[in-house]
C-alpha positions as CSV (number, residue, x, y, z in Angstrom):
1,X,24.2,-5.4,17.8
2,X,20.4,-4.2,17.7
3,X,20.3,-0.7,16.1
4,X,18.0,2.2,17.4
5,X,14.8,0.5,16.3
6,X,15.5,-2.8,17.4
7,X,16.8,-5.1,14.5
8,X,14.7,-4.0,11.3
9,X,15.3,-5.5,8.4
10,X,15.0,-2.2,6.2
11,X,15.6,-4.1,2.4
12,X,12.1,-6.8,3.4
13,X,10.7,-3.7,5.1
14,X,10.8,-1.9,1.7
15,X,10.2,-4.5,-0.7
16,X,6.7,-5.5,1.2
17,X,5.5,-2.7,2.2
18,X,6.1,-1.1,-1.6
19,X,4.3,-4.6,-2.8
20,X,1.7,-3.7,-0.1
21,X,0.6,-1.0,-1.6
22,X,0.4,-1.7,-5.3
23,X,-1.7,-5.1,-4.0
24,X,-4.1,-2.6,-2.8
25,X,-4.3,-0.2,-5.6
26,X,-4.8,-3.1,-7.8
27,X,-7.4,-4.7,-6.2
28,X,-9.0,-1.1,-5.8
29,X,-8.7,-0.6,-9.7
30,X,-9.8,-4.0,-10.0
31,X,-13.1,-3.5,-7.8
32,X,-14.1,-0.3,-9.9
33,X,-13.6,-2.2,-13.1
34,X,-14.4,-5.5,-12.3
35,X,-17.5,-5.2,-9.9
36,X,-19.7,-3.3,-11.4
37,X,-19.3,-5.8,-14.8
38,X,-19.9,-8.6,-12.6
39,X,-22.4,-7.5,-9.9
40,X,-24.5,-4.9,-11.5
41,X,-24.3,-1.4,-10.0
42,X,-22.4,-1.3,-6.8
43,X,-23.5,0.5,-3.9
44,X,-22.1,4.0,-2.9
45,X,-19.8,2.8,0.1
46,X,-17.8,-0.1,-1.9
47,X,-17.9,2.8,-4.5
48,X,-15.8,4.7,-1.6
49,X,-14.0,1.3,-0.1
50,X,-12.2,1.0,-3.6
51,X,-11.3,4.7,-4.2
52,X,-10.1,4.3,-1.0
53,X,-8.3,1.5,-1.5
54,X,-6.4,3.2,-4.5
55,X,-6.1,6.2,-3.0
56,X,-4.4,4.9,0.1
57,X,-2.3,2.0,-1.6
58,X,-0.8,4.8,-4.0
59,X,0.3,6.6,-0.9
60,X,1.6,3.3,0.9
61,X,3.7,2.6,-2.6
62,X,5.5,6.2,-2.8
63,X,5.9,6.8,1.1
64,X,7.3,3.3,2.0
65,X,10.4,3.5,0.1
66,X,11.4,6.9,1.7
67,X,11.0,5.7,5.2
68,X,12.2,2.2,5.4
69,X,14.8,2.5,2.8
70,X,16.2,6.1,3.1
71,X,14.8,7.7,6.3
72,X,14.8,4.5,9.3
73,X,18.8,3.7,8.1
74,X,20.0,7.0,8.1
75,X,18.9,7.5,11.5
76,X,20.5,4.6,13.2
C-alpha cells in the first residue's frame, strides 16, 4: 500500500540527501582552500560559487534529516 506521498523510501531519502549536503560543503571548503593554492587568485564569482556551496550544503545536511526522517513519516 502506497502511503500519502507515493512510496518514499524515507531511511535512503535521509541518508543521501544528509551525504548530499556535506559532499557539497566539502567540495566548497575544498575550493576555498584548495583553489586558490593551486590556480593563483580566483576570481570573485567562484569566490561566491564556493561560499555558496558551503553555505547551502550546511543547510541541505541539517534540514534533510528533519523532513525525510521525522516530518514526511509522521504525516503519512
Amino acid at each position: 500500500m502506497a502511503g500519502r506521498y507515493g512510496n518514499l523510501d524515507y531511511p535512503r531519502l535521509t541518508k543521501t540527501s544528509f551525504a548530499f549536503g556535506v559532499a557539497l560543503f566539502a567540495l566548497g571548503a575544498l575550493g576555498h582552500v584548495a583553489g586558490p593554492a593551486l590556480f593563483g587568485p580566483l576570481p570573485a564569482w567562484e569566490s561566491v560559487l564556493f561560499t555558496d556551496m558551503e553555505m547551502i550544503g550546511v543547510a541541505i545536511a541539517l534540514v534533510s534529516p528533519f523532513l525525510f526522517g521525522i516530518l514526511l513519516p509522521l504525516t503519512e
